[in-house]
C-alpha positions as CSV (number, residue, x, y, z in Angstrom):
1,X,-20.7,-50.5,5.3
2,X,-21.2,-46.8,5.0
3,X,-23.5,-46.5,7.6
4,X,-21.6,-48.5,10.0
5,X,-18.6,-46.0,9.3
6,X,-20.6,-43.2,9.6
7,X,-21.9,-43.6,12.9
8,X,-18.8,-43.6,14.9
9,X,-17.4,-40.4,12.9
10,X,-17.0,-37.5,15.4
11,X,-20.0,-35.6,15.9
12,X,-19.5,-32.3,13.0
13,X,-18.6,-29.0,15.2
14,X,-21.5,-25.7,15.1
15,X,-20.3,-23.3,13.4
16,X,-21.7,-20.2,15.1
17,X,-20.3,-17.7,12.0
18,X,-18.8,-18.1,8.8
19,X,-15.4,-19.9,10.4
20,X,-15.7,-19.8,13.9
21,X,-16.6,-22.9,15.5
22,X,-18.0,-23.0,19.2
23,X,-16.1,-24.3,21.7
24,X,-17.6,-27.4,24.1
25,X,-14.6,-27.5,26.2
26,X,-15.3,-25.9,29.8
27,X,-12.3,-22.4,30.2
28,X,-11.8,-21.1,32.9
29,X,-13.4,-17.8,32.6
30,X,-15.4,-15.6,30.4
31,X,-14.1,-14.5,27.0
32,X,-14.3,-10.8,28.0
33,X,-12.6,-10.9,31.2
34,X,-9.5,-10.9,29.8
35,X,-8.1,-7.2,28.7
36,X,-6.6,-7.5,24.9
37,X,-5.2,-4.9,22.7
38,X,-6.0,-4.8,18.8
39,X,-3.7,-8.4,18.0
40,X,-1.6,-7.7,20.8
41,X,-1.5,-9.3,24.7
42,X,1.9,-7.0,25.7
43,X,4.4,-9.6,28.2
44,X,1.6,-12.5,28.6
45,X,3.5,-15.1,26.4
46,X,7.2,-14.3,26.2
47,X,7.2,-13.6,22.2
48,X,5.8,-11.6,20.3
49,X,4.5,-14.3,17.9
50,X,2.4,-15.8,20.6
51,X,1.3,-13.0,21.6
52,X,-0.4,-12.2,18.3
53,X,-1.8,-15.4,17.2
54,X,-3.2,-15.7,20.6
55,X,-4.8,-12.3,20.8
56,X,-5.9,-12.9,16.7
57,X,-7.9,-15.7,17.5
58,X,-8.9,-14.8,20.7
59,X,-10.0,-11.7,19.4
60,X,-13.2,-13.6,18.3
61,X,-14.4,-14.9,21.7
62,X,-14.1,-11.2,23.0
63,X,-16.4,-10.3,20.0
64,X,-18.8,-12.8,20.5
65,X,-18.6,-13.3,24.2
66,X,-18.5,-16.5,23.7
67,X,-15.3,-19.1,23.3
68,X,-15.1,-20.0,19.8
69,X,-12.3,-22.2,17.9
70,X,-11.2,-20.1,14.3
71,X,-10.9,-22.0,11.1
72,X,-7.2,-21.8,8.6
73,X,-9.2,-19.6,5.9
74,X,-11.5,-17.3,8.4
75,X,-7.5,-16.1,10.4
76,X,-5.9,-16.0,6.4
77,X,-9.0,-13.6,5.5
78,X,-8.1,-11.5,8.6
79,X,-4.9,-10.7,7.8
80,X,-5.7,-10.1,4.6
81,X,-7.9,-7.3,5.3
82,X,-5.6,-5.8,7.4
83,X,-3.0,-5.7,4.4
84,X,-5.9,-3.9,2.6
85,X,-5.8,-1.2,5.6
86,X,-2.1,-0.7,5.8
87,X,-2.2,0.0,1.7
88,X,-4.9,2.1,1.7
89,X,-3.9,4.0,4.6
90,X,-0.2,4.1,2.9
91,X,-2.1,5.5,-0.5
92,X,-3.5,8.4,1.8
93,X,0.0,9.0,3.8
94,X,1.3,8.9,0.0
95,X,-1.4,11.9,-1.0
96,X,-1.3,13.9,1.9
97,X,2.9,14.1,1.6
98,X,2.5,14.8,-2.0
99,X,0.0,18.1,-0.6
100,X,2.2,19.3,1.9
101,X,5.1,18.8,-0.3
102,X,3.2,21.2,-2.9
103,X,2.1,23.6,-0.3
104,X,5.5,23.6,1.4
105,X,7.1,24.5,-2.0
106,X,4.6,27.1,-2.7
107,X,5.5,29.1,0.2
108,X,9.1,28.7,-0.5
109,X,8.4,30.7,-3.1
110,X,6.2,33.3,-1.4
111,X,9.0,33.8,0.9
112,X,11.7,34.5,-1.4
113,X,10.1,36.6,-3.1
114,X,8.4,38.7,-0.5
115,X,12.9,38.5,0.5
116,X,13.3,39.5,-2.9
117,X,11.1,42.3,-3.4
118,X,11.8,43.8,0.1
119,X,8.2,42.1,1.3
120,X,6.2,44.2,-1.2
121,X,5.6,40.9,-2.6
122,X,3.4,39.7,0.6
123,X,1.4,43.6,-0.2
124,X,0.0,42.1,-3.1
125,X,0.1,38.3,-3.1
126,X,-1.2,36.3,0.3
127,X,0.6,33.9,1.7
128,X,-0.2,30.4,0.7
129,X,-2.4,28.5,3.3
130,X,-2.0,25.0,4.4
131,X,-5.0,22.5,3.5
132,X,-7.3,22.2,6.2
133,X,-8.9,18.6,4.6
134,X,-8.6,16.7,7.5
135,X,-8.4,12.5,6.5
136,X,-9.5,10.0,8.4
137,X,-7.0,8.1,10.2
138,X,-7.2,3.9,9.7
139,X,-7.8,2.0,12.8
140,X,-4.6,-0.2,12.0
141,X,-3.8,-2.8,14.6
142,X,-0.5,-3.3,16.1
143,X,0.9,-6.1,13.7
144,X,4.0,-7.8,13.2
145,X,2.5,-8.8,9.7
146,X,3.2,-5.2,8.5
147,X,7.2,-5.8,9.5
148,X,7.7,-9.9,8.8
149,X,4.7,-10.8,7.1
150,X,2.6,-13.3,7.8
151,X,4.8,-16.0,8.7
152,X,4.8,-13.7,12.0
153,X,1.4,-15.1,13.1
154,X,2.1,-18.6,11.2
155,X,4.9,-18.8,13.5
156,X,3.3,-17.7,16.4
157,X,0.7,-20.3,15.7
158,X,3.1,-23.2,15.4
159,X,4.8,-22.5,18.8
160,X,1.1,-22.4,20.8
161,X,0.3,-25.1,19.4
162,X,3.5,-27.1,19.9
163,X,3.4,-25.9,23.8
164,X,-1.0,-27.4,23.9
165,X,-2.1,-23.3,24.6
166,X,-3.9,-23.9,21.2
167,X,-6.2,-27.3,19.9
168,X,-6.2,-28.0,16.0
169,X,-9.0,-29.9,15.0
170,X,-10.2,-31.0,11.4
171,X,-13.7,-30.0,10.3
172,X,-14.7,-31.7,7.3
173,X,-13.3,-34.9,5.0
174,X,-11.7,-34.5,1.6
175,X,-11.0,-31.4,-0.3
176,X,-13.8,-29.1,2.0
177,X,-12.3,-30.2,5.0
178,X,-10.3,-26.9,7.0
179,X,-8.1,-26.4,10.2
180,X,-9.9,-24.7,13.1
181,X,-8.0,-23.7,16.1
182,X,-9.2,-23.4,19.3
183,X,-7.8,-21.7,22.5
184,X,-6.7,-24.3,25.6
185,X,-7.8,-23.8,29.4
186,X,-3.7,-23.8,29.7
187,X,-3.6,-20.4,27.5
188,X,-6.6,-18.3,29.1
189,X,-5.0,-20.0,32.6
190,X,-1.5,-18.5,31.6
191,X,-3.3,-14.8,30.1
192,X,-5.4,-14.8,33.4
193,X,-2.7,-15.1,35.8
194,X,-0.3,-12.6,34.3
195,X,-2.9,-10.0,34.3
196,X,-4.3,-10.8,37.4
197,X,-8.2,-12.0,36.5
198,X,-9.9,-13.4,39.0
199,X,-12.2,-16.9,37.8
């Protein structure tokens, strides 16, 4: 009996990276053609939402030049990491206010005392100087996660898949089994004629 049901299970889907699935389904263009911000696709879907879960997971294709359907855990992992960039880049905001709020105290004082001392203070003492330790700046992305969390892109998610511009499919049985989503022909159609990409 276990053969039999085994040979009219649906064919398992490659996985081309660690939660990306190829896609088999024909789109209407390439995976590059189509211009998209860090997580954003500005007026292509009418919400914001959309806008974000599409560009999330169509962020992959664009890396990969190649269409590629994104499992649950792989688009949970990505925001993740991008919660780990706004709080480390938060922790440096948080140390470079703390050294201006030091430096800008500091000259304070220089200044009333150069006032006090008829600026025979600034004969003797120099003026304090700024830190020139430049930090590297984060390459956030524009989010809504930051703002709403992620029920932003959970939402988002929900509504494309509710109007068919995103395909869930089930990889796996039992316990290992995980949701991958894939982008439609209707989506890239919809992304391609509001900015204008030729087939």
């Amino acid at each position: 009996m276990e053969i039999f049901t085994s040979s009219f299970k649906e064919k398992p889907m490659n996985e081309v990276k660690k939660g990306l699935f190829s896609l088999e389904e024909s789109m209407p263009c390439q995976p590059r053609k189509i211009r998209i911000g860090h997580y954003f696709l500005p007026a292509t879907l009418g919400r914001s939402e959309q806008e974000e879960a599409a560009a999330r997971i169509i962020s992959f294709s664009h890396q990969l030049d190649q269409w590629v359907g994104v499992s649950w855990p792989k688009i949970v992992e990505m925001m993740k990491a991008d919660y780990e960039k706004d709080k480390a880049s938060k922790t440096k905001l948080d140390r470079h206010n703390e050294r201006m709020k030091v430096w800008f105290t500091q000259l304070n004082r220089h200044f009333w005392l150069c006032v006090l001392t008829f600026g025979i203070w600034a004969l003797f003492v120099r003026k304090p100087e700024r830190s020139t330790e430049k930090e590297e700046e984060p390459d956030m992305p524009f989010s809504g996660i930051y703002l709403f969390g992620p029920q932003h892109v959970v939402a988002g998610i929900q509504e494309l898949l509710e109007q068919n511009m995103l395909k869930k499919v089930t990889e796996g049985e039992g316990e290992g089994a995980v949701d991958v989503l894939f982008p439609t022909p209707a989506l890239i159609s919809r992304i391609m004629e509001v900015q204008g990409v030729a087939a």
